[in-house]
C-alpha positions as CSV (number, residue, x, y, z in Angstrom):
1,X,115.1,-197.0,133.5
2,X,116.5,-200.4,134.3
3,X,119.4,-200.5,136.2
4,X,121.5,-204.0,135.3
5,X,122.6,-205.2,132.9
6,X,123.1,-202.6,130.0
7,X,120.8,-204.0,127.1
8,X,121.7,-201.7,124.5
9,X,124.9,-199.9,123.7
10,X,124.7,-197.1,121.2
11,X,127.8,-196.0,119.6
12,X,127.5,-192.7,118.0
13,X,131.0,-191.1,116.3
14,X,131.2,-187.5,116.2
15,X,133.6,-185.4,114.0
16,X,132.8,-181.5,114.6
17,X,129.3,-181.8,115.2
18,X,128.4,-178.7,117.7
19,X,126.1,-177.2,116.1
20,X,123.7,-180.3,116.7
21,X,125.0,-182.5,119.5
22,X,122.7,-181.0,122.7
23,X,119.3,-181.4,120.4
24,X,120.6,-184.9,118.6
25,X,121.3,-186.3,122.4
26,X,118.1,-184.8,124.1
27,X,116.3,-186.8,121.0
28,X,118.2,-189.9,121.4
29,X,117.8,-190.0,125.5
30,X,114.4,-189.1,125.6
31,X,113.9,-191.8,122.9
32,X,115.7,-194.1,125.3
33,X,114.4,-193.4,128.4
34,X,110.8,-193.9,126.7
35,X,111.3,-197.3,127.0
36,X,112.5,-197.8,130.4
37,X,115.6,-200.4,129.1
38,X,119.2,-200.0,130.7
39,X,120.9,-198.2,128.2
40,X,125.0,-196.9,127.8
41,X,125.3,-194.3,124.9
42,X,129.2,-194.4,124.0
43,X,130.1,-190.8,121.7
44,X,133.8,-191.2,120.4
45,X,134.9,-187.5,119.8
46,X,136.5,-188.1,116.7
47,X,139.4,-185.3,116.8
48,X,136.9,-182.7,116.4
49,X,138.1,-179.6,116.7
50,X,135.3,-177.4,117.3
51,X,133.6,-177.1,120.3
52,X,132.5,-180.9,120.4
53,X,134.3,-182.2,123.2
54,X,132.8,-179.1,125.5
55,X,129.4,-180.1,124.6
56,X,129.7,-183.4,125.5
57,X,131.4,-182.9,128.6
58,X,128.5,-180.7,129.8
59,X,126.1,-183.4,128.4
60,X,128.0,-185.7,130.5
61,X,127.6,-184.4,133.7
62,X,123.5,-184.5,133.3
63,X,123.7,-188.1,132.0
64,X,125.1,-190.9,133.5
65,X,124.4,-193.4,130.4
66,X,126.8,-190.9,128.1
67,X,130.4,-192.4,127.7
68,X,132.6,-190.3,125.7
69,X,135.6,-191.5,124.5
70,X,138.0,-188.8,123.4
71,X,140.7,-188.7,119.9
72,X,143.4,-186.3,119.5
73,X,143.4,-187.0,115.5
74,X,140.3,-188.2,113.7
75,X,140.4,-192.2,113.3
76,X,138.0,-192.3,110.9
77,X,134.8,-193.3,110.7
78,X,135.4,-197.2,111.4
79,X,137.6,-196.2,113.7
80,X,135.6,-194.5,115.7
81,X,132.6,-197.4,115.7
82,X,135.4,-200.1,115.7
83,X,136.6,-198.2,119.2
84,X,132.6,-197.7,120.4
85,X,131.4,-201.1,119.9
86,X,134.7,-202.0,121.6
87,X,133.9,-200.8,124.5
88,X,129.9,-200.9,124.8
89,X,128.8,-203.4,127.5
90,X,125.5,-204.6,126.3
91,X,123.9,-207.3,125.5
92,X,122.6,-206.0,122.1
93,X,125.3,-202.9,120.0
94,X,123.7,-200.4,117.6
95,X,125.5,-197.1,116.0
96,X,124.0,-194.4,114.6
97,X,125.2,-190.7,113.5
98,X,125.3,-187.8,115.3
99,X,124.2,-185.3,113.2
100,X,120.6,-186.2,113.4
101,X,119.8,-187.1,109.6
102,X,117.8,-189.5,111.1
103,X,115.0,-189.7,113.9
104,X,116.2,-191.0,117.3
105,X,113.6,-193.7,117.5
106,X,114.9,-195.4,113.8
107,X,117.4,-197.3,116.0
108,X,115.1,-198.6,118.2
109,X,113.3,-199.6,115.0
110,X,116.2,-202.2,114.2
111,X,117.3,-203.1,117.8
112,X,113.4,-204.3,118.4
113,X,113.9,-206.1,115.1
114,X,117.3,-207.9,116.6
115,X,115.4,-208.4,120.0
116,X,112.6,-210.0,118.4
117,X,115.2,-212.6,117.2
118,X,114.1,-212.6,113.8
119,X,117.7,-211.4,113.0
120,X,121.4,-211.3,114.6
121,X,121.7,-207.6,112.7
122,X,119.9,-206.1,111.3
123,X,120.7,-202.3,109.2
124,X,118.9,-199.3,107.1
125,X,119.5,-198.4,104.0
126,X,118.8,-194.1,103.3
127,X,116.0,-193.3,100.9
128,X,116.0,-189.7,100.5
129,X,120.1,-189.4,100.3
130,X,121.1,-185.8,99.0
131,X,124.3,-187.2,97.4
132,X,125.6,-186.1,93.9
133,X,125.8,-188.8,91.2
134,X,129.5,-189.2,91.7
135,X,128.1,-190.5,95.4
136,X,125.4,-192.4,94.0
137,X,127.5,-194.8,91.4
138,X,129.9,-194.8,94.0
139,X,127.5,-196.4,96.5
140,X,126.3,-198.6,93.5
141,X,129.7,-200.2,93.2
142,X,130.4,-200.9,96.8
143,X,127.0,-202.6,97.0
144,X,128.0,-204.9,93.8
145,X,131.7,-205.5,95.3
146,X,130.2,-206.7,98.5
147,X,127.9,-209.2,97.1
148,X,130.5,-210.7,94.4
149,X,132.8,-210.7,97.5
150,X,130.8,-211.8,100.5
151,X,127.4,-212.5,98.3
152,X,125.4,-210.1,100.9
153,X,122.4,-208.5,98.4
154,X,122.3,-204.5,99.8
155,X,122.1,-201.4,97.9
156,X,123.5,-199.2,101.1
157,X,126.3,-201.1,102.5
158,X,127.0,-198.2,104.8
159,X,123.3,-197.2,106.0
160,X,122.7,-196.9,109.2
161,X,121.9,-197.3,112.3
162,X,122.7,-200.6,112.7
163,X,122.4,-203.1,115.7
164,X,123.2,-206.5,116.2
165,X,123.5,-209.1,119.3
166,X,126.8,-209.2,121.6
167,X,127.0,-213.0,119.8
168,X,127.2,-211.5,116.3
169,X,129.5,-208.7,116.8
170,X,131.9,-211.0,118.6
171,X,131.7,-213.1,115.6
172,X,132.5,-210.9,113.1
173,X,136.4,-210.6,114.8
174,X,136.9,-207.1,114.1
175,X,140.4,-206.2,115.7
């Protein structure tokens, strides 16, 4: 791995997530070490209150890339990327989840697609989603509020991951 400067900062809330965090992280640092780029992953410990914050602390202490920043109370979900990407020092910022839905390497898919600099940010939408139809048309009618609203074409406003330049997340404003 590179030493300076951190290229990519990858936020990753977690709320209760245990069960999966020593496999999802192994996945995500082997992933990242695979392509010998300097690298800062940034977990926000979302309240959980399982044994989350344990976890991480062990993981911690084996990995000096892994940043946890710890909530009494759970934020949110936008809270807890709003307070990653806050704090991530790299040149390009892409979150994920931590409950390993998806393959480790899928954010490297889109950060090679920001890096290439055929786009500022660049997201996922889910294909196989397991959600009930209450979900679904849910999902439907976010998609069709954002467009009349911001006229952005998506069918999964909230897929992820997601990454993006420094430039672009300090244009969006998000405070």
């Amino acid at each position: 791995m590179n030493t300076h400067p951190i290229e990519l900062s990858c936020v990753i809330p977690a709320y209760n997530e245990e069960p999966c965090l020593r496999k999802v992280f192994g996945e995500i640092f082997a992933a990242l070490d695979a392509r010998a780029i300097a690298y800062e992953v940034i977990v926000i410990n979302n309240g959980s209150v399982d044994g989350s914050a344990h976890v991480l602390s062990d993981l911690q202490r084996s990995c000096p890339q892994l940043k946890v920043i710890y909530f009494e109370t759970n934020r949110g979900y936008g809270g807890a990327i709003h307070s990653g990407m806050a704090a991530a020092a790299g040149s390009f910022i892409g979150f994920t989840a931590a409950d390993g839905e998806l393959p480790a390497e899928s954010l490297l898919r889109v950060f090679d697609e920001v890096k290439s600099g055929r786009a500022d940010l660049c997201k996922t939408r889910r294909l196989r989603r397991h959600d009930g139809f209450f979900r679904k048309l849910l999902t439907f009618g976010y998609a069709r509020v954002v467009r009349i609203f911001f006229g952005i074409i998506t069918r999964d406003v909230n897929g992820y991951p997601v990454c993006m330049t420094r430039a672009a997340y300090e244009r969006l404003h998000l405070t």
